[in-house]
C-alpha positions in Angstrom: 103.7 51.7 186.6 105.4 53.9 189.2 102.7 56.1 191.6 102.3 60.1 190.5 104.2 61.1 193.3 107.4 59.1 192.2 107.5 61.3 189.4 106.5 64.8 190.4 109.8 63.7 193.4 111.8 63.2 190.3 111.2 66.5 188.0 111.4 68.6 191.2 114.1 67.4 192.4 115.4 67.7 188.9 114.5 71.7 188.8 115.7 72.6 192.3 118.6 74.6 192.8 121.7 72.5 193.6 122.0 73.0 197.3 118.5 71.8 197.3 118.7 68.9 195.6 122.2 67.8 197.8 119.9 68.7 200.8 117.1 66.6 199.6 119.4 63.6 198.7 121.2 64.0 202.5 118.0 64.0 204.2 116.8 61.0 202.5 119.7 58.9 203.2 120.7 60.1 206.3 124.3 61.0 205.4 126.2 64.1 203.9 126.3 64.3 199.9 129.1 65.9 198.6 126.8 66.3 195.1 128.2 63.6 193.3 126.4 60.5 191.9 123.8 58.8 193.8 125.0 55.4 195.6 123.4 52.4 193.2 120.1 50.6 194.0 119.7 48.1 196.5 117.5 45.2 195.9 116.5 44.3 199.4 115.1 47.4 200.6 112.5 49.6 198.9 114.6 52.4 196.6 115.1 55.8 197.6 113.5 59.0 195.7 115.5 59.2 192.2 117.8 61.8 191.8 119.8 63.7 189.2 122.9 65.0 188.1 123.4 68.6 189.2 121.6 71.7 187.4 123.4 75.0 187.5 121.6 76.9 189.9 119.3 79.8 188.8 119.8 83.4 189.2 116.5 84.3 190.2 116.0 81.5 192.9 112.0 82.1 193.5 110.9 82.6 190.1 112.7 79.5 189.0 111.3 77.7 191.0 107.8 78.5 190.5 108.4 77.9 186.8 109.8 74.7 187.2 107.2 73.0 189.5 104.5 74.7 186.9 106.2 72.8 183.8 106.9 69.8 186.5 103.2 69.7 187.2 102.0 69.6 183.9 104.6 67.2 182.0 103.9 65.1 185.2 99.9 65.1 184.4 100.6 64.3 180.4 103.3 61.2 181.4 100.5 59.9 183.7 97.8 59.6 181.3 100.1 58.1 178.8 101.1 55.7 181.1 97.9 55.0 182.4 96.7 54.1 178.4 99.6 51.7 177.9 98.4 48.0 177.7 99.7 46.0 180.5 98.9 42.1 181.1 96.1 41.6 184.1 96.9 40.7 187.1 95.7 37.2 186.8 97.2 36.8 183.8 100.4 37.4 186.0 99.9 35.0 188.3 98.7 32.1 185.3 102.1 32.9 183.9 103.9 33.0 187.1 102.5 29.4 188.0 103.6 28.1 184.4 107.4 29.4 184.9 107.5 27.4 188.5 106.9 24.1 187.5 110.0 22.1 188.0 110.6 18.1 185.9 113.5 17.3 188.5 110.9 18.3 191.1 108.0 15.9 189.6 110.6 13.3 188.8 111.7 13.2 192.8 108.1 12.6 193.7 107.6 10.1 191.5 110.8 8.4 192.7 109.7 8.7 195.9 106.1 7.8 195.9 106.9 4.6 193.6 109.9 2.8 195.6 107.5 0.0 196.6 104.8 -1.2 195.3 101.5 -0.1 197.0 98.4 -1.9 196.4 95.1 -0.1 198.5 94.7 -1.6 201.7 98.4 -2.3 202.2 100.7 -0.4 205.0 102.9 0.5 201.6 99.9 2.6 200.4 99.2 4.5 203.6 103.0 5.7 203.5 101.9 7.1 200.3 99.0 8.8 201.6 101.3 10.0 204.3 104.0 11.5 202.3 101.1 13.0 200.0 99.9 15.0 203.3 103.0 15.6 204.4 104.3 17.4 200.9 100.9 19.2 200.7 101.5 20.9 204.0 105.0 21.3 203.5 104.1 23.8 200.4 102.0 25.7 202.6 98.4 24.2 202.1 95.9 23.3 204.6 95.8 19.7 204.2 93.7 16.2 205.9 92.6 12.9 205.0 89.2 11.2 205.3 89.5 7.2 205.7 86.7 4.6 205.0 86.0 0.9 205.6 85.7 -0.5 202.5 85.9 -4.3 201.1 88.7 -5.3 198.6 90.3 -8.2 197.3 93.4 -10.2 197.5 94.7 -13.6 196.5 95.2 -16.5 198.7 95.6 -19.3 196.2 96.3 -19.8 192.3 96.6 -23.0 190.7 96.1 -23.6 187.3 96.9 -26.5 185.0 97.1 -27.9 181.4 96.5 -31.4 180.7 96.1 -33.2 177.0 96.3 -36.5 175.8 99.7 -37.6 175.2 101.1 -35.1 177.6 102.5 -33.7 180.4 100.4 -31.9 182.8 102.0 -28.4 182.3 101.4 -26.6 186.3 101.7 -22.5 185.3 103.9 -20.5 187.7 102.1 -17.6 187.2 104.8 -15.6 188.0 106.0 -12.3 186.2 109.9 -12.7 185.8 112.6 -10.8 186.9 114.2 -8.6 183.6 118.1 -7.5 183.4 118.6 -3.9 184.2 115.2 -3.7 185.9 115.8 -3.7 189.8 112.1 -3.0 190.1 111.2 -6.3 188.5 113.1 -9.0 191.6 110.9 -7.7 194.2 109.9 -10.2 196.7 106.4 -7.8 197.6 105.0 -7.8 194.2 101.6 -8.9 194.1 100.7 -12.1 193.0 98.9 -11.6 189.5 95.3 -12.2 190.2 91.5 -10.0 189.2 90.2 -7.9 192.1 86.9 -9.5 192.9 87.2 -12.7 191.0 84.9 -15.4 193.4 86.8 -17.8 195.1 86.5 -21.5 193.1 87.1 -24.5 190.9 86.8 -25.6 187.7 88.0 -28.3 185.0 87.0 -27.8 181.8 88.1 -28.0 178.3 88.9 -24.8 176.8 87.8 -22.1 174.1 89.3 -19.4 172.7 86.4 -16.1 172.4 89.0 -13.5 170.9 88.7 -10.3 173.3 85.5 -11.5 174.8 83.0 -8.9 173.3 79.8 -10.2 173.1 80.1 -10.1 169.3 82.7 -12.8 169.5 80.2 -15.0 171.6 78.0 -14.2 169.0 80.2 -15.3 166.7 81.1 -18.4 168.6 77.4 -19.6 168.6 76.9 -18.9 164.8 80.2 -21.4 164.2 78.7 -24.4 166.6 81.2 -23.5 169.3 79.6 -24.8 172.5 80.3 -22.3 175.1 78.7 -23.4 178.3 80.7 -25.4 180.7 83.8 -24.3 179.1 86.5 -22.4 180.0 87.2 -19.4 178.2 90.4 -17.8 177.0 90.1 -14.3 175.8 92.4 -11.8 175.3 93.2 -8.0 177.0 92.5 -5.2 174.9 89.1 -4.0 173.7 86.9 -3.9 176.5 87.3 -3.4 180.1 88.2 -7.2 181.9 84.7 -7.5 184.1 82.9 -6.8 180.6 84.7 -10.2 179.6 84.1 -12.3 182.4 80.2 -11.4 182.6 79.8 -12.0 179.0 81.6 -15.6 179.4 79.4 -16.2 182.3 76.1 -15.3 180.4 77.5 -17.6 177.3 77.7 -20.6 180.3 81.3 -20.5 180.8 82.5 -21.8 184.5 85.7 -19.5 184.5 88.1 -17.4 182.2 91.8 -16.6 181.8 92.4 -13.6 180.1 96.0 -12.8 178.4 97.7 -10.0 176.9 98.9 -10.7 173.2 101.9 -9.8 171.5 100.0 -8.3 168.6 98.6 -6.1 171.3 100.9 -5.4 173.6 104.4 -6.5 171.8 103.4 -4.5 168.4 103.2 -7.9 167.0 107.2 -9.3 168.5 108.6 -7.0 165.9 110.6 -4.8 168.2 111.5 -6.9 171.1 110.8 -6.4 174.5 111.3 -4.3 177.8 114.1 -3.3 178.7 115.3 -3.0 175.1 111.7 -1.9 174.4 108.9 -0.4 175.3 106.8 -3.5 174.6 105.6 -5.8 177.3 107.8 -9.0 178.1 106.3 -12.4 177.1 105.7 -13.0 181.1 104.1 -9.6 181.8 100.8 -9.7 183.0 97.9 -7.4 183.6 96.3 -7.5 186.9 93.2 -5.6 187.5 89.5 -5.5 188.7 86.7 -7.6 187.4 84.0 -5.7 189.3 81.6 -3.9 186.8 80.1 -2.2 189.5 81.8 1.8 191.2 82.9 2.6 194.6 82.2 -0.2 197.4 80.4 -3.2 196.1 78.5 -3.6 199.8 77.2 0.2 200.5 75.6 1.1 197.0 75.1 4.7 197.0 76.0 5.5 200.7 79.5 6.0 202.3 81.3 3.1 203.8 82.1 4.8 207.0 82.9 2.7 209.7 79.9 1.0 211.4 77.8 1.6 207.8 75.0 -0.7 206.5 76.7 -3.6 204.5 74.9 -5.7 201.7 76.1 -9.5 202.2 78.6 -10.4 199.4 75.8 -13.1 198.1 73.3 -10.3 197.8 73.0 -9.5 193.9 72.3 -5.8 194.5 76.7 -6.2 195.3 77.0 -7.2 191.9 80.3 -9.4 192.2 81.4 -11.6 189.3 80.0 -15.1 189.6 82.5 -17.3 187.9 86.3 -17.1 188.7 88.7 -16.0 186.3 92.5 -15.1 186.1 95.1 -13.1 184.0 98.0 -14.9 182.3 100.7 -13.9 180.4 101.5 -14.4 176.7 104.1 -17.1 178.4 101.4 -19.3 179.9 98.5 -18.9 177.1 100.8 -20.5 174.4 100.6 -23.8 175.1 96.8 -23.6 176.5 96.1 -21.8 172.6 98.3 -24.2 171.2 96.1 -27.2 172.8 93.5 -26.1 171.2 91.9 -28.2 168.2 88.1 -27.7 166.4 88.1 -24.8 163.8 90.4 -22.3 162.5 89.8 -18.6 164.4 88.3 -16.0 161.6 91.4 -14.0 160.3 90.3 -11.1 162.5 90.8 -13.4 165.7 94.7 -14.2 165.0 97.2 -13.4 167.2 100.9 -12.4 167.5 101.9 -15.7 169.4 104.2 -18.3 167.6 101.0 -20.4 166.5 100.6 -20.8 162.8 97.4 -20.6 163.4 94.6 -19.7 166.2 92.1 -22.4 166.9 89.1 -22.2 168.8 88.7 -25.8 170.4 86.5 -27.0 172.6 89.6 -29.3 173.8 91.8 -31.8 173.1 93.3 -29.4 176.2 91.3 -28.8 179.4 91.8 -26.5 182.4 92.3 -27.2 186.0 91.9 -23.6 187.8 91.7 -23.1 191.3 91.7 -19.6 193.3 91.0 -18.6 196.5 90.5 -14.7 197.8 90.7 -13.2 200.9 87.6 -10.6 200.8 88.3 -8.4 204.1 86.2 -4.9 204.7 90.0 -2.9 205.4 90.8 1.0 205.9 91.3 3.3 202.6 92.0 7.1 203.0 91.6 10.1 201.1 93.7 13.1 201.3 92.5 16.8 200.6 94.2 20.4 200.4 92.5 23.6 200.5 93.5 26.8 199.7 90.1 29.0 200.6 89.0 31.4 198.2 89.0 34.7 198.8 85.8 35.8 197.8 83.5 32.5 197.4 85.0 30.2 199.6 82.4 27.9 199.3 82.5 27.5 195.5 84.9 24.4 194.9 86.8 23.8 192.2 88.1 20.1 192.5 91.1 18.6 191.2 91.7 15.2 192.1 94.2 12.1 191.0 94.4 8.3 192.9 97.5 7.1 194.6 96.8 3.5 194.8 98.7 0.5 192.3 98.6 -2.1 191.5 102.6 -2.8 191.1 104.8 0.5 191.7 102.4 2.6 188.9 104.7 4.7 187.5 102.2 5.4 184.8 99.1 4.7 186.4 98.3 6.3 188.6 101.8 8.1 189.6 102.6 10.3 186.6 99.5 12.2 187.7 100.4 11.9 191.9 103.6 13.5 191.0 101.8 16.1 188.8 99.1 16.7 191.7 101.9 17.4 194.0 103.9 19.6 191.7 100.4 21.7 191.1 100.5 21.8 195.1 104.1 23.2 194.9 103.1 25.7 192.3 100.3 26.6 194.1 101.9 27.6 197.2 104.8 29.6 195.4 102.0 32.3 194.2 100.4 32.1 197.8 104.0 33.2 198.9 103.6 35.8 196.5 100.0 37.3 198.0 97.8 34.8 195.4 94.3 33.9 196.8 91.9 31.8 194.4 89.0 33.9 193.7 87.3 30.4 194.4 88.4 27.7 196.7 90.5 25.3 195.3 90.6 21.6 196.8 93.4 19.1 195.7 92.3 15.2 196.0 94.3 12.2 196.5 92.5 9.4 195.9 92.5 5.7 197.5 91.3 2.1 196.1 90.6 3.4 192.5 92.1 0.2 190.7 89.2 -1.8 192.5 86.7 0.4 191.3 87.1 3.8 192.1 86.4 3.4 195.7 88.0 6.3 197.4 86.5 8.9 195.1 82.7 7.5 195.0 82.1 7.1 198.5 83.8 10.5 198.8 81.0 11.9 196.2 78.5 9.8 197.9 78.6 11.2 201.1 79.4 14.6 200.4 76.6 15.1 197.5 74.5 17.6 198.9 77.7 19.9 198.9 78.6 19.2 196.0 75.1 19.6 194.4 75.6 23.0 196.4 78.8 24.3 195.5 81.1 22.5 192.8 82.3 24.3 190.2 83.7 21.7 188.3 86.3 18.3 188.6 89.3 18.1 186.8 90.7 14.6 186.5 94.3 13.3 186.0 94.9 9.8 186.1 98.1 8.0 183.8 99.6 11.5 183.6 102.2 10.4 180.8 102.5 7.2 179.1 104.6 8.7 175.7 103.4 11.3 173.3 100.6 12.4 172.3 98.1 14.5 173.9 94.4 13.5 175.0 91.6 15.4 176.8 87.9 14.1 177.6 85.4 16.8 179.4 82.1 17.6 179.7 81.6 19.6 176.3 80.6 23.4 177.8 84.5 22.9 179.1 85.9 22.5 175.4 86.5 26.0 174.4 88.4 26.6 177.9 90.4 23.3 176.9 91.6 24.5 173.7 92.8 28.4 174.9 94.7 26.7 177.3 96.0 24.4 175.0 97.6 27.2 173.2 99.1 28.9 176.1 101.3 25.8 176.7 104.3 24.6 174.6 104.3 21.1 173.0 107.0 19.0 174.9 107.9 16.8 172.3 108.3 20.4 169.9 109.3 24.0 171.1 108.1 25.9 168.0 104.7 24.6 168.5 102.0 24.8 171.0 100.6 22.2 172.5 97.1 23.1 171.0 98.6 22.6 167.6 100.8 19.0 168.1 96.9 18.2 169.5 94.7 18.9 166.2 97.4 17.4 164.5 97.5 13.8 166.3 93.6 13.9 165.7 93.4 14.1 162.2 90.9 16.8 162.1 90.5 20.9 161.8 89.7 21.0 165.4 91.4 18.4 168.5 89.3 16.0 169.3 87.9 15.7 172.5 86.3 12.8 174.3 83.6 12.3 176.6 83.3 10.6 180.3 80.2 8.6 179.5 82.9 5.6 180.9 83.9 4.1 183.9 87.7 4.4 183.6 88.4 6.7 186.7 87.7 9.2 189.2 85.6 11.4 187.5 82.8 9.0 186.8 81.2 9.6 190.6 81.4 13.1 189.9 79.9 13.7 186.6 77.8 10.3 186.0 75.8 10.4 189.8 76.6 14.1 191.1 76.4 16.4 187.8 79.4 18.2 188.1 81.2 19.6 185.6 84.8 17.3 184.2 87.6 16.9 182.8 90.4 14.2 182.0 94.3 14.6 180.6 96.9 12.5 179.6 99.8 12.1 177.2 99.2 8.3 175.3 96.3 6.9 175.4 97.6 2.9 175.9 100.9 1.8 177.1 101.9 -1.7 176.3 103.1 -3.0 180.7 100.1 -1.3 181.8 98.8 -3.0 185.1 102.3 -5.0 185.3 105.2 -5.6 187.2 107.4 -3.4 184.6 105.1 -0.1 185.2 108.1 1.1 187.5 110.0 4.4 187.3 112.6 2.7 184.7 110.5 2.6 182.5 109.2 6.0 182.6 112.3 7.1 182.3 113.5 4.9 179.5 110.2 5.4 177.7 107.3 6.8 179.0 109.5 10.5 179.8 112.9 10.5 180.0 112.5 14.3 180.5 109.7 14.8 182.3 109.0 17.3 179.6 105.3 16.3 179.2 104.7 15.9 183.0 105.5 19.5 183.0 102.7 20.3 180.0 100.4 18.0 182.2 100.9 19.9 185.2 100.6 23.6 183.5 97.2 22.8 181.5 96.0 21.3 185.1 97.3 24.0 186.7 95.6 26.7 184.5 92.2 25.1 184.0 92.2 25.3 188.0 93.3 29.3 188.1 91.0 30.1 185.1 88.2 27.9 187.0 88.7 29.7 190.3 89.6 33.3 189.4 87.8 34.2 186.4 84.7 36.2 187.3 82.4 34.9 185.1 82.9 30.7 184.7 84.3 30.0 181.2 81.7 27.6 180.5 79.7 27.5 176.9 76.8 26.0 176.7 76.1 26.3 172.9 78.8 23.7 172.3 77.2 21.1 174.4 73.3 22.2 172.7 75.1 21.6 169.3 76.5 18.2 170.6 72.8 16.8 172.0 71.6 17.6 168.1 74.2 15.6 166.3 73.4 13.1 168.9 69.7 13.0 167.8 70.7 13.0 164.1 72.7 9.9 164.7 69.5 8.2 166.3 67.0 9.5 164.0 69.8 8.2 161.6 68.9 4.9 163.1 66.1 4.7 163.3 65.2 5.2 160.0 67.1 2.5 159.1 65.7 0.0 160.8 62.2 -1.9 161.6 61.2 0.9 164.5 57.0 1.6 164.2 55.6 5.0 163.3 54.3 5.6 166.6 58.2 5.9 167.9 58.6 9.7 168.3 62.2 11.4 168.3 60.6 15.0 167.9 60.3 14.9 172.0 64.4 15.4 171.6 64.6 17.3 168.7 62.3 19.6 170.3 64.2 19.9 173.5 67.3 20.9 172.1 65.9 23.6 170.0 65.0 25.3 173.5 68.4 24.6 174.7 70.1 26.1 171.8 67.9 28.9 172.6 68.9 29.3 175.9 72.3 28.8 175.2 71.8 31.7 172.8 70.6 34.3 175.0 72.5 33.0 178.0 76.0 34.0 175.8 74.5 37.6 175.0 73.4 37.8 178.9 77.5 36.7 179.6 78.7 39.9 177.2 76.3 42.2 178.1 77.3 41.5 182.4 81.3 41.6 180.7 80.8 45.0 179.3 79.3 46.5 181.9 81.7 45.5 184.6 84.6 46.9 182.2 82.5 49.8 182.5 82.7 50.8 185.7 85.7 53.1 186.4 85.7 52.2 189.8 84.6 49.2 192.0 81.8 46.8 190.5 78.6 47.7 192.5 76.7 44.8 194.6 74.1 44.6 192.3 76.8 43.4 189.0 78.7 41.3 191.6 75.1 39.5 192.6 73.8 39.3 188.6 76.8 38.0 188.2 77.1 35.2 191.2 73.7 34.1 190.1 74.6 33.6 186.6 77.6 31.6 187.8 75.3 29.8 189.6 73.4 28.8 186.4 76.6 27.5 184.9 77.4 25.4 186.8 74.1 23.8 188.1 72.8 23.3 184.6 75.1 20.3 184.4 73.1 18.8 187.2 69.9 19.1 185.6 70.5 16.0 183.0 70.3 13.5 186.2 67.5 11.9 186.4 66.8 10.5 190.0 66.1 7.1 188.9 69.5 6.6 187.0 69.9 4.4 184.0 67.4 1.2 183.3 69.2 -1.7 185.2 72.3 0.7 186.2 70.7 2.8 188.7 73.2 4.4 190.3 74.5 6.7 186.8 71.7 9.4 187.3 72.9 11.0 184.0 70.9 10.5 181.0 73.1 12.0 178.2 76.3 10.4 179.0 76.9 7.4 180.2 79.0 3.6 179.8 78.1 1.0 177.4 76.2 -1.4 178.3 78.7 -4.4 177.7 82.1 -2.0 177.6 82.4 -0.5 181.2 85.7 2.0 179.8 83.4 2.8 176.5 81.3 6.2 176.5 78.0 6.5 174.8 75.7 9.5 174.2 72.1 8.8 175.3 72.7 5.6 176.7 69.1 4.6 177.8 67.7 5.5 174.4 70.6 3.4 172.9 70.1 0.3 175.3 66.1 0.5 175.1 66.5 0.8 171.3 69.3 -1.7 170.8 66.6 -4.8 173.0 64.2 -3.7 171.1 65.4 -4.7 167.4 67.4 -7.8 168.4 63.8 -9.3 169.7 61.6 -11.0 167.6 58.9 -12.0 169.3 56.1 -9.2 168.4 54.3 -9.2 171.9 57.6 -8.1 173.5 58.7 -6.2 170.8 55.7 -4.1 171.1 56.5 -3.9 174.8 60.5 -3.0 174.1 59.5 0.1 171.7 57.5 1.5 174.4 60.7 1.6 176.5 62.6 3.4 174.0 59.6 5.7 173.7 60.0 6.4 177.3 63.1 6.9 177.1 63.4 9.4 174.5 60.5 11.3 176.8 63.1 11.2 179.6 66.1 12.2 178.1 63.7 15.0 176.7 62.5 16.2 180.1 65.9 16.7 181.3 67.3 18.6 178.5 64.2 21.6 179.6 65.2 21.3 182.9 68.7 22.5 181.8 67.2 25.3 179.4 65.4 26.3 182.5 68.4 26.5 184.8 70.3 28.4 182.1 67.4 31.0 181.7 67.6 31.6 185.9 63.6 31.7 185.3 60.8 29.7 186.4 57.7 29.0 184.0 
């Protein structure tokens, strides 16, 4: 709206006589006026005073013109306070929309050009170009930018040998090579990685071989239950259910002395019904799916401290490293043919076929055996991190985080590039409203992470040695790891952060379908009244070292939950753009829902967190146990009213903590002029509430036999590091308890799961305390 004194100028210069007004309109622009029409406004200097078409001049000059500025001064006074009533957005709203209108595809799709030309393992001089160009971009938008390195240990391969031999045949020797596709000039590049697991111990074995399905510990279950003898074997198992180092352990408990893992066409081919990349999305029969087979996070030699340079190491034969103990490898569909196809003994259960050429799966042990050989260079090498920081304008040291890694394991188009191209389009969008006079109410800090495919290195020893700040002053982490893989929208957060999720799922327009919003292609896809939203009990990326062992706050997006040449040569930019996004479309929905949760995170003046969402989530977790537990053989003296208990204080907290939030709303929108320092200090400390109540479900002594995940409502399964489970102590405890037999230990293994209900108890009032901002 235009200041009072633009239009009291206007309707007195409207009622002066002419020779004033051509008097006015010379002395403002510095030249004569003849009285006609005013010259046209310019856009690159501020406009003059408005004028008008001439008026005839009164006869009775004085008395006119006393008249005139009366009426002026009251028509003025009415206009104002019409004006002033008229709804107008808010400012911040302004800049939220102004950030949504910047984001540029062609500007993400050049970075992701850019940043995936070569592939750019961690450790590699490839990968510290990245983390150069990712500094370099940040400060060329305008943001304060530097990088942190660390010494950390990681993996590669020296030597791969593995061999088929059978009776009556030739000894087939695997190239274990991913080949070269037509119209893919990503796919004939000589400084590919050799296909190999991160971590895997240097070693040899010769075995005969059987087939365990995808490795679960069910399927050794099942294994045992048939008369399949497992020990001494080598396993074959297939990609796809559980996270690789999950596989390997659970082959080396069963007795295995080493395991080849595949990815099948029923998997990743969608059962060889559509052919392959390039003509499809589907992974080619040589494609294979490197990775890590650490079950560990961050550095396996400096457990809970940073690996700085000159740090305490653990030897790599201490068992407090963790490492795998038996070797394994990944194969493609290619090379596990003829090793299935080997294979004698009985027929796999109908739930273990597969979508290779085999009219059948068998599960051995033999006629065919294994000769495996692998040799890894373990060397403690350089990682580094890369930050920007725009500094908030009025709590600077409240940090809202947004962080993404850079490192591949091929050219990671998918993962993790979709999202380092969105990161550095948030950084571009960013510094178009700092251009504009935009400060973050809140300090805003954009991550580039290193070394996550070995374990989420970078980020963890990051978290580690930065805790006490973090304990201090973050807000909340918002996570972005395979951007875009193909449709379909996916969020996991910490569950105080779902309502904030979906109102900014609204905001934004579906890619894939203008005249919805994204909200609504969302609830859709999930089958249900409301979108469904995950949880980050899991280790599958960055956020675990924030949420799982510091307590803050998170969040995780994507478009596509799988993608079929995931961890492969073929996760290049031809495929995004043949598949993945030819458009870019759903990069730019990435970017704006990142790019909002940050601004609403940073600028709103009371946190959009709601705790009665997460109180409600804790009691459907204890019906599902109580559930449970009435179901099976658990003794009367096994309490869950501990829990149930808890959570009713909670929900009560939660309860007068929203009324507390409306009341400090209203009475800020109160005030008609600035808020007074004892609102703005109410309100910083119930900020502070909100976001340290999250920290109040760690326990210091972590998880039973996982020590370093201090938080006791969500955490990974026990035998699935990429699965998420709610109460995972009282699930584990539980879980021992009624697979024993023996009575003496069984009595023994309730009392665990009694102790840990009393745990998981104690920290749920430590969070009703924090949200109450009063001591007992």
């Amino acid at each position: 709206m235009q200041p009072l004194s633009w239009w009291v100028q206007c309707l007195v210069l409207r009622t002066l006589p002419g020779p004033l007004q051509r008097l006015s309109r010379s002395s403002g622009s510095g030249e004569d006026d003849d009285g006609g029409e005013a010259a046209p406004l310019r856009t690159d200097r501020s406009p003059s005073p408005p004028t008008c078409g001439s008026f005839k001049a009164c006869r009775n000059g004085a008395f006119c013109l006393a008249a005139a500025l009366a009426m002026t001064v009251l028509i003025v006074l009415v206009m104002h306070l019409f004006l002033d009533f008229r709804p107008a957005p808010s400012h911040k709203e302004s800049w939220q929309h102004m950030f949504v209108q910047s984001i540029d595809n062609n500007s993400i799709s050049n970075h992701l050009k850019e940043i995936t030309k070569e592939p750019h393992v961690a450790g590699t001089a490839e990968n510290f170009k990245t983390a150069e160009y990712v500094e370099y971009t940040f400060k060329a938008y305008g943001l304060d930018a530097h990088h942190k390195d660390y010494d950390v240990l990681l993996t590669y391969p020296l030597h791969r040998l593995l061999v088929l031999t059978q009776p009556d045949h030739e000894p087939i020797k695997f190239s274990l090579k991913e080949k070269a596709v037509a119209g893919d000039p990503y796919s004939n590049r000589s400084n590919i990685i050799p296909t190999f697991h991160a971590y895997a111990p240097s070693g040899n074995a010769s075995a005969e071989v059987v087939y365990a399905n995808y490795g679960r510990r069910e399927d050794f279950q099942k294994l045992a239950q048939l008369g399949l003898k497992v020990e001494g074997a080598i396993v074959i198992a297939k990609y796809a259910k559980i996270y690789r180092g999950d596989i390997v352990e659970n082959a080396a408990q069963a007795g295995a002395v080493a395991v080849v893992i595949y990815s099948d066409p029923l998997d990743y081919g969608n059962n060889a019904t559509q052919g392959y990349y390039p003509s499809s999305q589907w992974l080619p029969p040589s494609g294979v799916q490197r990775g890590s087979v650490f079950r560990g996070i961050g550095d396996p030699q400096t457990p809970g401290w940073a690996s700085e340079s000159g740090a305490e190491r653990l030897s790599v034969d201490d068992p407090a490293a963790q490492l795998p103990r038996i070797p394994s490898m990944p194969i493609s569909a290619e090379d596990a043919l003829p090793i299935l196809r080997s294979l004698g003994g009985p027929v796999a259960p109908i739930e273990w076929q597969g979508g290779l050429e085999l009219s059948e799966y068998k599960l051995g042990r033999g006629p065919g055996r294994l000769d495996l050989s692998y040799v890894a260079n373990q060397t403690v090498t350089p990682i580094r991190n890369v930050f920007a920081t725009i500094v908030g304008s009025q709590e600077p040291d409240r940090l809202v985080l947004l962080g993404n890694h850079r490192d591949a394991w091929t050219f990671g188009a998918v993962d993790p590039n979709s999202g380092t191209a969105t990161l550095l389009e948030l950084a571009r969008g960013f510094g178009k409203l700092m251009e504009q006079g935009w400060r973050p109410h809140r300090s805003i800090v954009l991550c580039s992470w290193d070394a996550e495919e070995y374990s989420m290195i970078g980020s963890t020893e990051w978290v580690e040695q930065n805790i006490d700040v973090l304990d201090a002053s973050a807000v909340a982490y918002m996570n972005v790891d395979c951007a875009v893989a193909g449709p379909g929208f996916n969020a996991a957060a910490s569950p105080q952060l779902d309502d904030l999720l979906i109102e900014i799922t609204k905001q934004v327009t579906d890619p894939d379908d203008d005249d919805q919003s994204l909200y609504e292609s969302w609830v859709v896809s999930s089958n249900k009244s409301n979108p469904f939203i995950d949880r980050l009990g899991g280790g599958g990326s960055d956020f675990a070292a924030f949420l799982q062992h510091a307590g803050v706050p998170s969040t995780d997006i994507f478009f596509a939950a799988d993608y079929p040449v995931y961890h492969s040569t073929f996760d290049n930019y031809n495929w995004m753009t043949k598949f993945g996004d030819p458009l870019f479309h759903r990069h730019v929905a990435v970017t704006s829902v990142w790019g909002l949760l940050a601004l609403r995170l940073a600028d709103d003046e009371i946190l959009p967190m709601k705790y009665e969402a997460y109180a409600k989530e804790l009691h459907s977790y204890a019906l599902e146990i109580n559930s449970e537990f009435l179901s099976s053989n658990a003794p009367e003296s096994v309490s869950i009213a501990p829990l149930f208990s808890s959570i009713k204080g909670l929900q009560a907290s939660t309860h007068q903590l929203a009324q507390e939030v409306e009341a400090l709303k209203q009475e800020g929108m109160q005030m008609q002029s600035g808020l007074s320092s004892g609102i703005l200090y109410r309100r910083r400390g119930l900020n502070d509430r909100l976001l340290r109540a999250e920290r109040a479900f760690l326990d210091s002594d972590g998880l039973s036999g996982a020590s370093w995940y201090k938080h006791l409502v969500y955490g990974r399964v026990a035998n699935n590091n990429y699965g998420s489970l709610s109460f995972p102590g009282i699930w584990d405890a539980f879980h021992q308890a009624t697979e024993s037999s023996n009575d003496t230990a069984n009595t023994a293994k309730w009392a665990a799961v009694q102790h840990e209900i009393f745990r998981c108890a104690r920290v749920i009032t430590r969070a009703s305390l924090v949200l109450q901002g009063k001591i007992t």
